[in-house]
KETORVO-448248 format. One record per residue (C-alpha): y, x, z; residue number from 1. Coordinates in nm, 2 decimals. Example, Ala and Ser with C-alpha at 12.3 -4.5 7.8 and 13.67 -1.06 7.14 Angstrom:
+--------+--------+--------+-------+
!     c2 !     c1 !     c3 ! kolpa !
+--------+--------+--------+-------+
!  -0.45 !   1.23 !   0.78 !     1 !
!  -0.11 !   1.37 !   0.71 !     2 !
+--------+--------+--------+-------+
This chain:
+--------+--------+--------+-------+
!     c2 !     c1 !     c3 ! kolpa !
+--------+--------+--------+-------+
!  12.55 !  -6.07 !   5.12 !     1 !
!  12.72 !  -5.96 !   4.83 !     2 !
!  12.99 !  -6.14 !   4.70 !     3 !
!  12.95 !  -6.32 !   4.35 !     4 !
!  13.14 !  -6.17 !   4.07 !     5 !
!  13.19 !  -6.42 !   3.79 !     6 !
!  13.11 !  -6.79 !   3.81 !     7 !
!  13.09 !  -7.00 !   3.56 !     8 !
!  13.01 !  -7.33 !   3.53 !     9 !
!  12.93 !  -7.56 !   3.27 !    10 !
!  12.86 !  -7.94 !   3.25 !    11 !
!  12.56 !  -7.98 !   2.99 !    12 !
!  12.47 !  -8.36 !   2.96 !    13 !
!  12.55 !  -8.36 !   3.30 !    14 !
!  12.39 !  -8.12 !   3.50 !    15 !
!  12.63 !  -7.86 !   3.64 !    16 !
!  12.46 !  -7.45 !   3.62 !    17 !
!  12.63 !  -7.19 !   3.82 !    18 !
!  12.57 !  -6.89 !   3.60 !    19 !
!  12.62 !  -6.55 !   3.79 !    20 !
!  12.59 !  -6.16 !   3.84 !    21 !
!  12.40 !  -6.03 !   4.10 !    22 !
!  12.23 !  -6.38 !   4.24 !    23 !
!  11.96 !  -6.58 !   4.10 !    24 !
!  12.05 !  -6.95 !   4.09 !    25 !
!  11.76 !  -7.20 !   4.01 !    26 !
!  11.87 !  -7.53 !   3.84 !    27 !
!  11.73 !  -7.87 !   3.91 !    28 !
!  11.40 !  -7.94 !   3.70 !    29 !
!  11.47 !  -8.17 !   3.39 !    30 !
!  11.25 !  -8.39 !   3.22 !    31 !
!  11.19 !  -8.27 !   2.88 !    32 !
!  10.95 !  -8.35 !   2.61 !    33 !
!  10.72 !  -8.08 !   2.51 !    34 !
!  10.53 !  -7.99 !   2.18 !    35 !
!  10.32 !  -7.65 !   2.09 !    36 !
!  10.32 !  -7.52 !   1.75 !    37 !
!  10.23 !  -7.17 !   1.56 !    38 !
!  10.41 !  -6.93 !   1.27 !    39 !
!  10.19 !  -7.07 !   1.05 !    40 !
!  10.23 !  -7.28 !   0.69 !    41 !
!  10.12 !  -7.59 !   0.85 !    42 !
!  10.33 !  -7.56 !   1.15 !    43 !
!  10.70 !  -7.39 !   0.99 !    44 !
!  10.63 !  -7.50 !   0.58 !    45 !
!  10.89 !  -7.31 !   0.40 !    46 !
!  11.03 !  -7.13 !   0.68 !    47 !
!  10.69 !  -6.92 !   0.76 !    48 !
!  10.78 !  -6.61 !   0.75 !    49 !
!  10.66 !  -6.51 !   1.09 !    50 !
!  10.98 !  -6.43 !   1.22 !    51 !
!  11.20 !  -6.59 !   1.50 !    52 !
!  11.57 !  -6.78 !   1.43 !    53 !
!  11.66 !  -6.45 !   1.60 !    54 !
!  11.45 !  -6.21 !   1.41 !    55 !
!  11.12 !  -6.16 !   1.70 !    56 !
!  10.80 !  -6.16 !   1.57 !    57 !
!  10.71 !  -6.47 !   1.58 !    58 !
!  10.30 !  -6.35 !   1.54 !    59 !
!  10.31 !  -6.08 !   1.88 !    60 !
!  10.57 !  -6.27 !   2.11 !    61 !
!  10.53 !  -6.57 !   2.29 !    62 !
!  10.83 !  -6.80 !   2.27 !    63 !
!  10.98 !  -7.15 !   2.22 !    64 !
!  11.18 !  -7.32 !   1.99 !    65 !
!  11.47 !  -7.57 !   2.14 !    66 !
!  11.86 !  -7.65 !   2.01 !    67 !
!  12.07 !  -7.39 !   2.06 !    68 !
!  12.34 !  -7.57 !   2.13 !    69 !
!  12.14 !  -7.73 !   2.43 !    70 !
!  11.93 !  -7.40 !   2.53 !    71 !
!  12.12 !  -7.16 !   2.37 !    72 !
!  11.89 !  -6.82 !   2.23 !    73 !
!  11.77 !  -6.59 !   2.52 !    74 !
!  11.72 !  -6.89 !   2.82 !    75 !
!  11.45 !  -6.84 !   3.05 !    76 !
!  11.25 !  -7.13 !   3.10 !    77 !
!  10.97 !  -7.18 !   3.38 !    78 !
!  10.73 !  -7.38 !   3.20 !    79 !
!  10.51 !  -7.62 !   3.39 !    80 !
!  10.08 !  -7.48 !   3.30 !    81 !
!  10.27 !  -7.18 !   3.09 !    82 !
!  10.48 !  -7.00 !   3.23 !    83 !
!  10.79 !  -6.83 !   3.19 !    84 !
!  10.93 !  -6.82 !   2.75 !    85 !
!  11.25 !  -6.76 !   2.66 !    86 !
!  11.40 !  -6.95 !   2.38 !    87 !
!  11.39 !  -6.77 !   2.10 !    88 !
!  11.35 !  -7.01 !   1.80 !    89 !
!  11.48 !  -7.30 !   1.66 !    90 !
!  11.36 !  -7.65 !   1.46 !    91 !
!  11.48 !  -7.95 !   1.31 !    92 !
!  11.29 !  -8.15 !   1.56 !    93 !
!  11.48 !  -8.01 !   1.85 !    94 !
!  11.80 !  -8.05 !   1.70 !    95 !
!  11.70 !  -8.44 !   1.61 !    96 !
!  11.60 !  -8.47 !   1.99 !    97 !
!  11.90 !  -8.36 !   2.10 !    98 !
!  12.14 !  -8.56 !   1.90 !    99 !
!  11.94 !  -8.83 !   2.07 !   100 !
!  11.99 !  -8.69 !   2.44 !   101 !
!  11.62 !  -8.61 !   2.50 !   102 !
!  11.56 !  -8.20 !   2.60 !   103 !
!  11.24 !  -8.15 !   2.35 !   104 !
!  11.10 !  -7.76 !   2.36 !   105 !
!  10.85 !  -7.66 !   2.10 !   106 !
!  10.59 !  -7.36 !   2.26 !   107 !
!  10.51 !  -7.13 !   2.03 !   108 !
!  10.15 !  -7.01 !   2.04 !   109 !
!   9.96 !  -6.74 !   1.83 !   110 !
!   9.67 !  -7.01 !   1.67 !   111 !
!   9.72 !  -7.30 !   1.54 !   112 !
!   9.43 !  -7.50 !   1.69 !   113 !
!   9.60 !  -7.38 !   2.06 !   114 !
!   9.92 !  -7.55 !   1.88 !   115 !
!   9.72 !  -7.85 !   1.87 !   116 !
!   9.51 !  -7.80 !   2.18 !   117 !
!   9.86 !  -7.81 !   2.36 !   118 !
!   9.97 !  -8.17 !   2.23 !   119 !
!  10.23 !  -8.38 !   2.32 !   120 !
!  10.38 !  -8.44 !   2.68 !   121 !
!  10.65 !  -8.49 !   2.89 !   122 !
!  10.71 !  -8.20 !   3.20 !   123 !
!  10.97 !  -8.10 !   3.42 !   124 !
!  11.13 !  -7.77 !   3.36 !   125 !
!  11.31 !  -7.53 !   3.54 !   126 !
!  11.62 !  -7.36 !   3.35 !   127 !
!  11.60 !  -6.98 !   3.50 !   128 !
+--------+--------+--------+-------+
């Protein structure tokens, strides 16, 4: 087996990660409220402008908004019934979640009726 690199490890609200080169790691699942929204009017108000906090098109990708101080921009996440997104956006909600210590991601999706299809719930997710 190779030998790792660089380790680094980081306390975030009490979970320790083992970032590295060369291995994939899998963290613990955490409990995190979830929320689907779209680009659109309805969904962003004045910040529809179908573009990402980091610039992606918010109308062709398939993303989700969190705090990036919590999930900082380009985390994987494996997403219970969705997959795998990579946080790519941000919101006021998330940040608001967060300064109350609940993990609250917000799935982008390319209509708004699957937006509100998707609903509200609680999941596990895995940080990849």
């Amino acid at each position: 087996m190779e030998a790792i690199k660089e380790v680094f490890l980081a306390t975030v609200i009490g979970i320790a990660f083992c970032i590295t080169t060369g291995f994939y790691i899998e963290s613990r699942p955490i409990l995190m409220k979830l929320t689907g929204y779209c680009p659109c009017k309805e969904c962003c108000g004045d910040y529809a402008n179908g573009k990402t906090s980091i610039g992606r098109d918010a109308w062709k990708t398939y993303g989700v908004a969190a705090d990036p101080e919590l999930l900082p921009y380009g985390t994987r996440l494996n997403i219970p019934g969705v997959g795998i997104r990579i946080v790519d956006d941000t919101g006021g909600a998330m940040r608001q979640s967060a300064k109350e210590g609940i993990w609250h991601i917000d799935i982008r999706f390319h209509s708004h009726e699957k937006a509100e299809e998707f609903g509200d719930r609680e999941e596990y997710v895995r940080i990849l």
